[in-house]
N, C-alpha and C positions, 0 to 999 in steps of 0.2 A: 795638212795641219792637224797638229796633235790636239783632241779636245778632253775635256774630262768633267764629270757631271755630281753628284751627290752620293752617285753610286761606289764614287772612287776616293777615298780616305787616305789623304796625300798629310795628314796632319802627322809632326813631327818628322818630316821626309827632308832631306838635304840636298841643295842645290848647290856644286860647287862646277863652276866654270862652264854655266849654263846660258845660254841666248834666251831669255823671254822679252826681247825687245816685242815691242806688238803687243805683247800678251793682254786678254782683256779677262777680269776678273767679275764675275756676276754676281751679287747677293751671296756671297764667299763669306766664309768667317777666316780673315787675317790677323785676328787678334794674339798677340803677343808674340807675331813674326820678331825675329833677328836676320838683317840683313848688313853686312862688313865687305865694305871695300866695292860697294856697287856703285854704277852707272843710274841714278836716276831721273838724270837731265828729261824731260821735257813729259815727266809721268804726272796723270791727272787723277786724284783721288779723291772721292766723293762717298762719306763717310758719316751719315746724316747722325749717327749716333754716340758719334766722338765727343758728346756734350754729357750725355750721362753715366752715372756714376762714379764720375773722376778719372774718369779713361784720359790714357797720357797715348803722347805722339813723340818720341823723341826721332827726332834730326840732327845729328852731330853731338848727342849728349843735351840737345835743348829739345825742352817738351813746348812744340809747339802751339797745343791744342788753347792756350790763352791769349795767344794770337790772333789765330782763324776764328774763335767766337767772339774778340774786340773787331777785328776787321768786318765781320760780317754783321755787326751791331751799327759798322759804321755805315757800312754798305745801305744798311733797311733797317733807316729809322722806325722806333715803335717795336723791333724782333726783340730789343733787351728785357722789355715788359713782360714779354709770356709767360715768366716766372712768377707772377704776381702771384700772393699768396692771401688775399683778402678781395671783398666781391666791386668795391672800387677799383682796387689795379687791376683786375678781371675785365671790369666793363671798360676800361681807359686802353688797357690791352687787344680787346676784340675792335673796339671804334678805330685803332692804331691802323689794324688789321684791315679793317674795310678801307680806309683810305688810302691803303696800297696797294689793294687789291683790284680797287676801282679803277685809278689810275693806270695801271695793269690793262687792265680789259678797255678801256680806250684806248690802248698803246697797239692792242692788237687786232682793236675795231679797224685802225687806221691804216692797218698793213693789207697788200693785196690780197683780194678774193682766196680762199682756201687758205693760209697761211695757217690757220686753227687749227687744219688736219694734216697739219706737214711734222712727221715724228724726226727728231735729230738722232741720230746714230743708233739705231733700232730700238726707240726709248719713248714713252708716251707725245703726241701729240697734245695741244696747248688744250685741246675740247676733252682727251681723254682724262690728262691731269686733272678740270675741272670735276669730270665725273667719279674720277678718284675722292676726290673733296665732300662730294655727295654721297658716296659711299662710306667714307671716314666720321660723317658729321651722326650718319645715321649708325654706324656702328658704334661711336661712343657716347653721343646723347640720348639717339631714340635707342637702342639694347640697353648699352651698361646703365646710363641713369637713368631714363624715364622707362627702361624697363619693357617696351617695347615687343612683345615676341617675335612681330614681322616686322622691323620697321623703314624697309630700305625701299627709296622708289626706284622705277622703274630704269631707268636714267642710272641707277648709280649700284643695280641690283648684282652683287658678287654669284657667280655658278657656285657649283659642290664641289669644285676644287679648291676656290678659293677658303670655304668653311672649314676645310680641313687640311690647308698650309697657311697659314696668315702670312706668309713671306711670300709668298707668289704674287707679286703685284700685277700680273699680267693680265687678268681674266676677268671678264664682265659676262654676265648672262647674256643668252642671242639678244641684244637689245642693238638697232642703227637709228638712234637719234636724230634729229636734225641740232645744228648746233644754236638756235632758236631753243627746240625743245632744251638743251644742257642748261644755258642760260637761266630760264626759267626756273628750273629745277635746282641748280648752284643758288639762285635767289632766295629762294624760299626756304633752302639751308638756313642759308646766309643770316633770315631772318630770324627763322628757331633759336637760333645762341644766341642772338641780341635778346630776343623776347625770354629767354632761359636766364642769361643773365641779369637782365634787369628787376626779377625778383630772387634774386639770389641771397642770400643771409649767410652769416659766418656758421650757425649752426649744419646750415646743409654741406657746406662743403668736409665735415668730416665722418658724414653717413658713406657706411661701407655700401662696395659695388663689387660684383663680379665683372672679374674680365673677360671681355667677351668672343677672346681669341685662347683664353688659357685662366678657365677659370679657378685652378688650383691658386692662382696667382692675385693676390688682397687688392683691391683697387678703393678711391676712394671718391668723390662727387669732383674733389680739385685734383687728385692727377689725371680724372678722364679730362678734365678740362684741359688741364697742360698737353695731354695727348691731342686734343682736337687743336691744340694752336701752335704746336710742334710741328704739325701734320701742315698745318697752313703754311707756316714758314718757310720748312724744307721744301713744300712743295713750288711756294713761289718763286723759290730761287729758281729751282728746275725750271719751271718755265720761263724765268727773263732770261736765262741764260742760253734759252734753245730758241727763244727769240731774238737774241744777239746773233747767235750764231747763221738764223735765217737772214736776217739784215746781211750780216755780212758778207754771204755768198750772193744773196741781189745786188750788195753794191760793186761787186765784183763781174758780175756777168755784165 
């Protein structure tokens, strides 16, 4: 099986009467592909970014991408709000978010023993996504806004690879949690933005911030916010979905 890695610069390269049936695409930039006269019955694509900056999707001549953002508004009530641009849809937006999320994590209290550490198609497990969340809340609240030098626990703490790819989602410091310990630590995220938002003021949200993965790049108190609830969104799907998908091999066996 033919692989190919970051090292290999296949940008503006031509596929003509080529089999990539199978083929799986990682953390790839396909942006502004042209693809005529193809097969792509039963392709899954998972494009967490296709919401900003007016990025289009066409299929057939139709730009899908106003589709799959009403669908998926419908899907998880409360996702339309994250765009809130004032510290009431803010705080109506994150409370949207706990009530999903809660529901969530009883959904997967309730499923057999270990199901939390069962990763779907070499892709986070339901405890590591959590700690992903721990990590995300502490890099855009405790770094970029409150400034933070150290602010990551332990539970959610990125290696030195991570500080110098931000696209590597893969990688956590040696840290084996107990999924008890994750919990705990998701919690008291959890709590930080409710407590961050609830004195929130319209002045603060347009105090400049350094990005904290690219700080040439202007940030500002409300896009870290939108970051941190972009970040929740996308990631919850990720997990109902790889919860669906464990359901469905149980109910299968």
């Amino acid at each position: 099986m033919a692989a190919f890695n970051q090292s290999d610069d296949l940008s503006g390269a031509h596929f003509t009467d080529v089999n990539l049936r199978g083929a799986r695409f990682i953390r790839s930039d396909l942006s502004a592909i042209v693809m005529r006269g193809v097969d792509v019955g039963g392709a899954d694509i998972d494009a967490p970014w296709l919401f900003d900056g007016g990025a289009t999707l066409r299929v057939n001549g139709v730009d899908v991408v106003p589709f799959v953002e009403a669908e998926l508004n419908r899907r998880f009530p409360g996702r339309a709000e994250r765009r809130a641009t004032d510290p009431e849809g803010l705080r109506a937006a994150w409370a949207a978010l706990e009530r999903t999320w809660a529901a969530t994590l009883e959904r997967a209290a309730a499923m057999p023993a270990g199901t939390v550490d069962i990763p779907v198609d070499g892709e986070w497990s339901f405890a590591r996504t959590l700690r992903h969340l721990v990590m995300a809340t502490d890099t855009w609240l405790g770094r970029a806004i409150l400034e933070i030098d150290q602010p990551y626990h332990p539970v959610g703490q990125p290696n030195s690879e991570y500080e110098t790819d931000g696209y590597d989602m893969s990688v956590f410091s040696a840290t084996n949690p107990t999924y008890a310990e994750v919990l705990e630590a998701r919690a008291g995220r959890v709590a930080m933005v409710r407590g961050f938002l609830a004195a929130l003021t319209r002045e603060d949200m347009s105090i400049a911030r350094r990005n904290p993965w690219a700080p040439k790049y202007p940030e500002t108190t409300l896009s870290c916010l939108h970051t941190i609830l972009d970040e929740e969104w996308e990631h919850h799907r990720y997990a109902v979905r790889d919860l669906d998908a464990i359901e469905a091999v149980s109910a299968e066996a």
